[in-house]
C-alpha positions as CSV (number, residue, x, y, z in Angstrom):
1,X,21.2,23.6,-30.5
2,X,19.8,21.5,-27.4
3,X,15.9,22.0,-27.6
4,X,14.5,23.6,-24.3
5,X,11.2,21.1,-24.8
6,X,10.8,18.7,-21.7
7,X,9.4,15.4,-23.1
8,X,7.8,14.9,-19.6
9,X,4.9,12.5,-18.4
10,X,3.2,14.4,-16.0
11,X,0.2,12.2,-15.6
12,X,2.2,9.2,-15.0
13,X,1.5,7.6,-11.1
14,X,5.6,7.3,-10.9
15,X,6.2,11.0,-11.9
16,X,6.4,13.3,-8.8
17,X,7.9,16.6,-10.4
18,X,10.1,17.5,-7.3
19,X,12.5,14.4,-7.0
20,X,13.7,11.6,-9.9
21,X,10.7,9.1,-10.1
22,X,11.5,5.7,-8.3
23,X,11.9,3.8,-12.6
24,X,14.4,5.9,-13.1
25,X,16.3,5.7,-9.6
26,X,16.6,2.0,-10.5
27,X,16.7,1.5,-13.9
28,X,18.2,5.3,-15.5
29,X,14.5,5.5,-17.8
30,X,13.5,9.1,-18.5
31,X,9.7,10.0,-19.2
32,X,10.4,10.3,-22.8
33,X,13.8,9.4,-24.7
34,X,15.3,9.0,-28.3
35,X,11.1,9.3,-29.4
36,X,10.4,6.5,-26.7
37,X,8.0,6.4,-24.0
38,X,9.1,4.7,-20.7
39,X,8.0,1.4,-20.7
40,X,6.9,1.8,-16.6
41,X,4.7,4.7,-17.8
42,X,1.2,4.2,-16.0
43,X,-1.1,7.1,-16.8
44,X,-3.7,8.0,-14.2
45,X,-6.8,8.8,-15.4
46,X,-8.7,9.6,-12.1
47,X,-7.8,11.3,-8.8
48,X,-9.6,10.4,-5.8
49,X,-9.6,12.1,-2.5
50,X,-10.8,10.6,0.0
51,X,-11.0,12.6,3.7
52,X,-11.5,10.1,7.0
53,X,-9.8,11.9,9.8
54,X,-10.3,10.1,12.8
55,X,-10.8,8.1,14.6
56,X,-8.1,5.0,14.3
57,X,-10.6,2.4,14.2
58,X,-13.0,4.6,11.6
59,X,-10.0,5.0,10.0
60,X,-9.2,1.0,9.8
61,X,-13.1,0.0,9.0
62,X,-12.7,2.9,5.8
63,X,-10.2,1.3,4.1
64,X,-12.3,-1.5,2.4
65,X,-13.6,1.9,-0.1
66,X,-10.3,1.6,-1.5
67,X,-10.3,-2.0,-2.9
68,X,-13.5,-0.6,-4.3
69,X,-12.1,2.1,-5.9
70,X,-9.2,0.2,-7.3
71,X,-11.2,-2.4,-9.1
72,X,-14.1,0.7,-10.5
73,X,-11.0,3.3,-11.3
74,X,-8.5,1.0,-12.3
75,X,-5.9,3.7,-13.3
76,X,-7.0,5.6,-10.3
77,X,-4.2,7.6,-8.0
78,X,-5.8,8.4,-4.6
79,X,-5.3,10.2,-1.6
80,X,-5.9,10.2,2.0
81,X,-6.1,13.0,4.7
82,X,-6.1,11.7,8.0
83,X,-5.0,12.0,11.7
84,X,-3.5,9.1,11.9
85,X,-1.4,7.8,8.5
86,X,0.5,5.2,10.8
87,X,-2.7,2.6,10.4
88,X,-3.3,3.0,6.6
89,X,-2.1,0.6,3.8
90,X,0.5,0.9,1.4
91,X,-2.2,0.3,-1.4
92,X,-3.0,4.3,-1.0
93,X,-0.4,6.1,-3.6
94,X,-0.5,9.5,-1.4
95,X,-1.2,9.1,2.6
96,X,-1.3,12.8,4.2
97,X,-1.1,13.7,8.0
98,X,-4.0,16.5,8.7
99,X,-1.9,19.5,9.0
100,X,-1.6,23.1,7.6
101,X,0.9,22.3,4.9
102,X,-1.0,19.2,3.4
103,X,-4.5,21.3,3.8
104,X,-2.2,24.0,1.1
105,X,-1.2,21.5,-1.2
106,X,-5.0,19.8,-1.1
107,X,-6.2,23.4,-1.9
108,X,-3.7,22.9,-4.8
109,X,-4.1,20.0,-6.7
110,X,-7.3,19.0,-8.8
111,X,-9.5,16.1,-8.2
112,X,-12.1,14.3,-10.1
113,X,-13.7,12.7,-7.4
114,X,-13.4,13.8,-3.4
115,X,-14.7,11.9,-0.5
116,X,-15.5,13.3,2.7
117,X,-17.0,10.8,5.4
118,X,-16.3,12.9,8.5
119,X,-18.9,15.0,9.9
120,X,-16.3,17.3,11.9
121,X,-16.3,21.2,10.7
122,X,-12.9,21.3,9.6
123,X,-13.1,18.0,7.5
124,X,-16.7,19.5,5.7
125,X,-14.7,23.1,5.4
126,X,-11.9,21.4,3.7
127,X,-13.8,19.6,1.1
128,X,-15.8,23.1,0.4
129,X,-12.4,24.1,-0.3
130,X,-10.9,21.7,-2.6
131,X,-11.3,21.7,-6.2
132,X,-13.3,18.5,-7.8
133,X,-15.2,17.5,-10.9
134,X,-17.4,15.4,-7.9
135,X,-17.9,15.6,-4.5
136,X,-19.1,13.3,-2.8
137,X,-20.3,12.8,1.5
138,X,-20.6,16.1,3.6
139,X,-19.7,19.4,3.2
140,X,-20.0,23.0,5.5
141,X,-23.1,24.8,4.9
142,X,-24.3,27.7,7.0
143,X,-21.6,26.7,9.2
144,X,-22.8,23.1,9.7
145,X,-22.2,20.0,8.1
146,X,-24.7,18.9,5.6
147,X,-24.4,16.2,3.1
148,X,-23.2,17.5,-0.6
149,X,-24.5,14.4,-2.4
150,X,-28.3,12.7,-2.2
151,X,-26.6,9.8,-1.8
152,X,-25.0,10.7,1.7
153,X,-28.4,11.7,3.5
154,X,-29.2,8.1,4.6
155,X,-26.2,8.5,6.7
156,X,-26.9,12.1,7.5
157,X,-30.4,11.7,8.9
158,X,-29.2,8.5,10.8
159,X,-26.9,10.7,13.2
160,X,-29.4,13.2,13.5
161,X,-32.3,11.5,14.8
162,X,-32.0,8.1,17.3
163,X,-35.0,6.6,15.6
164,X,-34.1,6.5,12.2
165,X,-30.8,5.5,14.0
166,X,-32.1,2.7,15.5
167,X,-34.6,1.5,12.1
168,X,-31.1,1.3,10.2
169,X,-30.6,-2.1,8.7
170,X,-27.0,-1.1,6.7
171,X,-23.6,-1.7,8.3
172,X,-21.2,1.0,8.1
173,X,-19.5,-0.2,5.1
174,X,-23.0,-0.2,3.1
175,X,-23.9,3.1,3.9
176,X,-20.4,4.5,2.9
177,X,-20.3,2.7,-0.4
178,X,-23.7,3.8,-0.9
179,X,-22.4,7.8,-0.4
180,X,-19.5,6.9,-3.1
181,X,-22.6,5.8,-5.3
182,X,-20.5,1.8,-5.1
183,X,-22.1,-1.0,-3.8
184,X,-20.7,-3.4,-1.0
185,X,-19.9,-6.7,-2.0
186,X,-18.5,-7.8,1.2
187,X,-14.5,-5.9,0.5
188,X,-12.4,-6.9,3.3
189,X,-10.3,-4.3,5.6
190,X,-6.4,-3.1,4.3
191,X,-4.0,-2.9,6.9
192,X,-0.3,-1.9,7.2
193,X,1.9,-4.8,7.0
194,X,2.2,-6.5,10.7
195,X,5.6,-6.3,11.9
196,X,7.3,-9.7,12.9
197,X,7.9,-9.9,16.7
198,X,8.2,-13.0,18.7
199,X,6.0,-12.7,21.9
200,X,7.0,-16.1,23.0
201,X,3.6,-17.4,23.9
202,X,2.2,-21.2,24.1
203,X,1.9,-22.6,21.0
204,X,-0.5,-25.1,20.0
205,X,-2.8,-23.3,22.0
206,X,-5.8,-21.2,21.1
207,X,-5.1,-18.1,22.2
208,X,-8.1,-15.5,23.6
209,X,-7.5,-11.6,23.7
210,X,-9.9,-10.2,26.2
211,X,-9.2,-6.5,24.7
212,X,-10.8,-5.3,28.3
213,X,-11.2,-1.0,27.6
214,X,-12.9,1.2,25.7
215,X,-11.2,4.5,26.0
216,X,-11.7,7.2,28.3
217,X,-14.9,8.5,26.8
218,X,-17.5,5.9,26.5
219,X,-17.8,4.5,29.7
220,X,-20.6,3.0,28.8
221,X,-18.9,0.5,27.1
222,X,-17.2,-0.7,29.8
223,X,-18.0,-4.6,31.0
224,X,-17.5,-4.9,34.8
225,X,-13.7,-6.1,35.8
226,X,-14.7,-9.0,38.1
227,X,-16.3,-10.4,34.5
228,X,-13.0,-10.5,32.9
229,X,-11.7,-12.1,35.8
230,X,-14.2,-14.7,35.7
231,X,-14.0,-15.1,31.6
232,X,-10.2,-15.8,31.8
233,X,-10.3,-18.5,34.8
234,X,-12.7,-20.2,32.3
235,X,-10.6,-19.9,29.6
236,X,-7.7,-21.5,31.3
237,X,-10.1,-24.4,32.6
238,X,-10.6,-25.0,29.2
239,X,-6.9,-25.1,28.4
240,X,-6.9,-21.7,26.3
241,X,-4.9,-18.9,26.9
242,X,-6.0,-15.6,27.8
243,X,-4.6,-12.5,26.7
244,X,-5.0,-9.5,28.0
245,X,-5.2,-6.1,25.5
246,X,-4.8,-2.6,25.8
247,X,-3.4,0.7,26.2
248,X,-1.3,2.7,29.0
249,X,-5.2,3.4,29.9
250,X,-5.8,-0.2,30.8
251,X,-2.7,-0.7,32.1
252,X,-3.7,-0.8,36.1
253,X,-6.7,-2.4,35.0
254,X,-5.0,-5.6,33.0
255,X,-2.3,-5.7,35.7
256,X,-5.2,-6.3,38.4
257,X,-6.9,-8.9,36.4
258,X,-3.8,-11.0,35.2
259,X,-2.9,-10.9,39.2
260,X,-6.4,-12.3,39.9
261,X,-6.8,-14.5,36.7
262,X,-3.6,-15.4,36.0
263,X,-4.2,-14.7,32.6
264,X,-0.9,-13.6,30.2
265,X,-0.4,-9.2,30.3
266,X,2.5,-8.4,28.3
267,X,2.0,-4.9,29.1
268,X,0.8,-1.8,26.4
269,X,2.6,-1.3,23.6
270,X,2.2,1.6,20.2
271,X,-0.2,0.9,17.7
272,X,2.1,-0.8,15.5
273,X,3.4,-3.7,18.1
274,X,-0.2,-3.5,19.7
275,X,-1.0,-4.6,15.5
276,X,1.5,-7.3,16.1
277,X,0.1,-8.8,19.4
278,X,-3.5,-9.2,18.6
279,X,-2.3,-10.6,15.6
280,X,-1.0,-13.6,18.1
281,X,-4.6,-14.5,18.5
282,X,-7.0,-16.8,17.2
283,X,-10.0,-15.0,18.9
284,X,-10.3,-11.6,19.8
285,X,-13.2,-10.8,22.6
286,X,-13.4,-7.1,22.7
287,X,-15.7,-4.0,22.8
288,X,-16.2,-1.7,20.2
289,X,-13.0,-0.2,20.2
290,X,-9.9,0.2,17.8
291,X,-8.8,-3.3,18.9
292,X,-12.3,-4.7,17.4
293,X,-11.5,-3.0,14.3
294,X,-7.8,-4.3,14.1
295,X,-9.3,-7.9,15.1
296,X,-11.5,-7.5,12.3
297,X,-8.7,-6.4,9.7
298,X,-6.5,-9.1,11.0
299,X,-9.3,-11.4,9.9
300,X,-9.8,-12.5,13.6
301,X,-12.7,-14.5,14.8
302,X,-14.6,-11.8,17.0
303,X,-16.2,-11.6,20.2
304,X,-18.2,-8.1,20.5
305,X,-19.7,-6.5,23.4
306,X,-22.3,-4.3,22.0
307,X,-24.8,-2.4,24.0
308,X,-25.0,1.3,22.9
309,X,-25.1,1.1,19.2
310,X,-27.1,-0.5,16.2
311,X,-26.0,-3.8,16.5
312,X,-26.3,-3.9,12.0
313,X,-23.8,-1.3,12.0
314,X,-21.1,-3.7,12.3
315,X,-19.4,-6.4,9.6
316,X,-17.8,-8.9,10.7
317,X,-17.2,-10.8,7.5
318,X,-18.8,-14.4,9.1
319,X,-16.2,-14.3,11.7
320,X,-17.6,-13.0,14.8
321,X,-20.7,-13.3,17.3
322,X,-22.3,-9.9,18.8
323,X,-23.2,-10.6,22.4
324,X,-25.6,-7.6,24.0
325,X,-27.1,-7.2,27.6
326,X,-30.2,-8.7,28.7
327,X,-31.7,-5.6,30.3
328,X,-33.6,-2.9,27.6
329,X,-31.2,0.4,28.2
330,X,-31.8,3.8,27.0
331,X,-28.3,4.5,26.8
332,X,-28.2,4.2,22.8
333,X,-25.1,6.3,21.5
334,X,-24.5,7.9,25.0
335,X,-20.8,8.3,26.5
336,X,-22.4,7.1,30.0
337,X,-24.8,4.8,31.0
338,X,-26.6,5.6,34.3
339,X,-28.0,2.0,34.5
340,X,-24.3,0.4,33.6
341,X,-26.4,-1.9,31.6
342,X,-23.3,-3.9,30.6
343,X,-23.4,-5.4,34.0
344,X,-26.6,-7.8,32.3
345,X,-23.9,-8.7,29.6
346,X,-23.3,-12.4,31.6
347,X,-19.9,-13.8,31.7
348,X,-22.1,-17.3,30.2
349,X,-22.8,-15.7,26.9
350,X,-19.6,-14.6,26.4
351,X,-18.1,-17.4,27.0
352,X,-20.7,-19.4,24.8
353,X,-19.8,-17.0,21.9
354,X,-16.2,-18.0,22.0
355,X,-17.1,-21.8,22.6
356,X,-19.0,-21.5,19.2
357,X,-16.2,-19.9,17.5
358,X,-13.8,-21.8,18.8
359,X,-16.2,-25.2,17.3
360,X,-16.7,-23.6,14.3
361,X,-12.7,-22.9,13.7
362,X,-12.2,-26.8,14.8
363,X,-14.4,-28.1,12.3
364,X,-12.1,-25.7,9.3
């Protein structure tokens, strides 16, 4: 009589309990067969969650915790709940779009470590939620976020108070590491693979994206248009070519100064072509913005215009310049600036930062 015994490896990364496991799609293996295990059997031995909802670029400057985790949890599966699992890499075994029926089968499954690095209610009420050997980052308490680990009140107190803001010497990727209890070694950005489209632009040329918004938000952030018209008629005097970047929400914007500038505007395009265009260039002058962050993943050499935020926050891996206004602004983290204090950004240092970027790429 047959036995009724499943020889099953449920702890293998390839097993996935609902469909045939990709090993056997291609090559006919079972988990166990004839007293034999699979030879593609790969046992996990730790399951990471990790929670980053929003938004895309936090998303993007996240992803160098996983190349972390990989090399500390070598026979680690993890997990990702986010908003927006267009931008995140194919290194992550399970990517999951924040809704109500991944939010079920979180509840469901058992974790030895989970992440949370979003202060939102719903991310820090999820993580109360899940089960975990280890949490680690913020969770809901009293119906407020408040960090579950000793490690994560650095970054706690630092977006509570604007002082202790302000003292902060640890970029983003420090302090996050730090909450994981890792330590940053300088870990690159993972991105999506870039999808191969042929812009038709000048070659042999250096090409300069002037990524010219910042979202409808933080207005603050915004450097005065007649500056980017200025910036790219130097650009071309120099024999570079400016191109402009952006969304449907820069659109009028980039049409007016590529009518004025003459500089390149191949329109707005989704994430993943937008991916593809600022991939086209060699320097990348932006705000802080998703584009910064997808300049920076795309190993880019980086232009940033910086005037509400901690200026350490930011890593640019030794391939950028932060340029800042010369006017003191009390407009630190604020959506609006009542003295539009980018307007003492000059167009000079702008274009001196990309003059000694473009030098110190010559000299490669």
């Amino acid at each position: 009589m047959r036995s009724n015994k499943l020889y099953l490896k449920y702890d293998c990364r390839y097993f996935r309990g609902d469909v045939p496991c990709k090993p056997h799609k291609m090559y006919g293996v079972h988990c166990v067969k004839n007293g034999k295990v699979c030879r593609y059997y790969d046992k996990v031995t730790t399951r990471i969650l990790i929670i980053k909802l929003g938004a895309i670029g936090d998303v993007i400057r996240t992803t160098p915790l996983v190349r972390k985790l990989r090399k500390v949890y070598k026979k680690s599966e993890i997990w990702w709940l986010t908003l927006t699992p267009e931008v995140l890499p194919k290194e992550i075994d399970f990517v999951l779009p924040f809704n109500l029926q991944n939010v079920l089968v979180l509840e469901g499954v058992p974790f030895d470590i989970a992440i949370n690095l979003d202060k939102d209610k719903e991310a820090c009420a999820l993580i109360s939620r899940i089960s975990a050997k280890v949490k680690k980052g913020f969770i809901l308490k009293d119906g407020k976020c408040f960090p579950v680990n000793k490690a994560a009140e650095h970054k706690y107190l630092t977006g509570l108070f604007d002082d202790v803001s302000k003292d902060n010497r640890k970029s983003y990727q420090e302090e996050i590491f730090e909450i994981c209890g890792l330590k940053f070694n300088g870990e690159e950005y993972l991105m999506p693979p870039v999808k191969d489209i042929n812009w038709n632009l000048p070659e042999n040329k250096i090409i300069v994206g002037l990524n010219t918004g910042c979202g409808g938000r933080w207005t603050s952030r915004l450097w005065p248009d007649r500056y980017w018209i200025d910036l790219a008629k130097r650009l071309k005097r120099k024999k570079y070519i400016p191109l402009l970047l952006g969304g449907e929400q820069e659109h009028e914007k980039n049409l007016k100064i590529s009518r004025l500038s003459k500089a390149i505007y191949l329109g707005h395009y989704p994430l993943q072509e937008f991916i593809s265009l600022v991939n086209q260039c060699d320097i990348v002058i932006s705000g802080v913005t998703m584009g910064m962050h997808i300049a920076i993943g795309l190993n880019k050499k980086l232009v940033l215009l910086n005037n509400i935020f901690n200026r350490h926050e930011f890593e640019l891996y030794g391939r950028g310049v932060i340029v800042e206004p010369d006017f003191e602004c009390n407009c630190y983290y604020s959506p609006v600036c009542e003295n539009n204090c980018m307007q003492y950004l000059s167009v000079n240092s702008v274009f001196s930062a990309c003059e000694q970027l473009v030098k110190k790429r010559d000299k490669k």
